[in-house]
C-alpha atoms as one frame of an Amber mdcrd trajectory, in Angstrom:
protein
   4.931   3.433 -31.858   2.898   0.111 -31.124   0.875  -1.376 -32.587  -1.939
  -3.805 -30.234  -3.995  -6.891 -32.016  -6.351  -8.529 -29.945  -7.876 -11.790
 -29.901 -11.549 -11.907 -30.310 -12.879 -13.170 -26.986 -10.615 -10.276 -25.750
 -11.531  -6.772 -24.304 -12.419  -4.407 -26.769 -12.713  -1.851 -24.534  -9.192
  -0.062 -24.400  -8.639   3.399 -24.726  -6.487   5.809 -26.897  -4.469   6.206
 -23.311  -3.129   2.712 -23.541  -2.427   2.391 -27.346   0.113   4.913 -27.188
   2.116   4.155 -24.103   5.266   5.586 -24.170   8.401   3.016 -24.433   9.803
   2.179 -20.877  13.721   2.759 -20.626  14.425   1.869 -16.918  13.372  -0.213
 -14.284  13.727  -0.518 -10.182  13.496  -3.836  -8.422  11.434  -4.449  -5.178
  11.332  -7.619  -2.662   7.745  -8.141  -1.741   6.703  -9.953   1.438   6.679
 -13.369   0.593  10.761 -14.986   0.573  12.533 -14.508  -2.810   9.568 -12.872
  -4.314  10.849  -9.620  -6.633   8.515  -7.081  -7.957   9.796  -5.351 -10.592
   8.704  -1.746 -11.887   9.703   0.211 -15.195  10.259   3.929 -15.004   6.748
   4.230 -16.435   5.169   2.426 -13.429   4.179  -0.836 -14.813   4.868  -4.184
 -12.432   6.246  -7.514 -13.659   7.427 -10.795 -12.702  10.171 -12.270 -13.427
   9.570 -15.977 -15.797  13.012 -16.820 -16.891  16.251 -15.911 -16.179  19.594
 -17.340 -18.699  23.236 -15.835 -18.358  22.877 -12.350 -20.419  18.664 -11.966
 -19.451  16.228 -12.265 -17.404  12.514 -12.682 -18.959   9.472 -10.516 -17.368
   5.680 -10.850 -17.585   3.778  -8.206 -16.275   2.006  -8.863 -13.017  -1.240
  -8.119 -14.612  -0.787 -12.043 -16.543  -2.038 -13.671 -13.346  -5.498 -11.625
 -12.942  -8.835 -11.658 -15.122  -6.957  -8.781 -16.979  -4.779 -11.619 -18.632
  -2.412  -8.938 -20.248   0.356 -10.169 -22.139   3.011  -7.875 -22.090   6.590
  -9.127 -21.489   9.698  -7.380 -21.166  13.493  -8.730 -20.365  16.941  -6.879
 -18.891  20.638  -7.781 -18.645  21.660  -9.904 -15.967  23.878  -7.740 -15.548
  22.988  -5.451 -11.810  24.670  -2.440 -13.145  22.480  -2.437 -16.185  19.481
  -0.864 -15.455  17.826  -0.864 -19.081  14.260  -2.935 -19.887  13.382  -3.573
 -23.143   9.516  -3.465 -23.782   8.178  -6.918 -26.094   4.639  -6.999 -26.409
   2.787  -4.320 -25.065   0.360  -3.840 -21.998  -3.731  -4.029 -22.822  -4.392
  -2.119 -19.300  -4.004   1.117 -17.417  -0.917   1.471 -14.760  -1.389  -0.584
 -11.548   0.395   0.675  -8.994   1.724  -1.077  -5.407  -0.908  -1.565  -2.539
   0.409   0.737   0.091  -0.125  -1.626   2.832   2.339  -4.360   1.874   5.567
  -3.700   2.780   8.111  -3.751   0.063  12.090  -2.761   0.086  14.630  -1.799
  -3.060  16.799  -4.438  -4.285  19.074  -5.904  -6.893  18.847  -8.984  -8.492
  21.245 -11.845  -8.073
């Protein structure tokens, strides 16, 4: 179970929906348009970004960070291609976003 704490100036406005996500277990990556840029998506449907990558990990943000939405969640998995495991950090403060249909993405693996 999670548990979300938000900041004052934040939304108060969330809904029983999002406080009890379930926990994401797997995750596909996706190239989007622009060179080198990889979408990633959890079996649950929520989008990140990778931040940081190091030898064993590689750090995610959810794509949500960038918009008004501000959400915070964060997530890493192995290095490791063959590992297809995400571990959940902090928790999402918004409903699923999905992909836009009309840009053009393809499956890949990370390097």
């Amino acid at each position: 179970m999670y548990y979300l704490f938000l900041h004052e100036n934040e939304s108060q406005e969330l809904t029983l929906e999002v406080l009890n996500l379930e926990k994401p277990k797997t995750y596909k990556i996706f190239f989007g348009i622009q060179k080198a840029t990889e979408i990633i998506q959890d079996n649950l449907g929520f989008l990140y970004y990778k931040n940081k990558k190091t030898k064993k990990k590689i750090y995610l943000v959810c794509i949500e960070k960038k918009s008004g939405n501000s959400c915070r969640a964060s997530a890493h998995i192995s290095s490791d291609p063959n590992d297809d495991k995400l571990i959940l950090s902090k928790q999402h403060n918004h409903k699923l976003t999905s992909f836009k249909e009309e840009v053009p993405i393809k499956e890949a693996n990370i390097d």
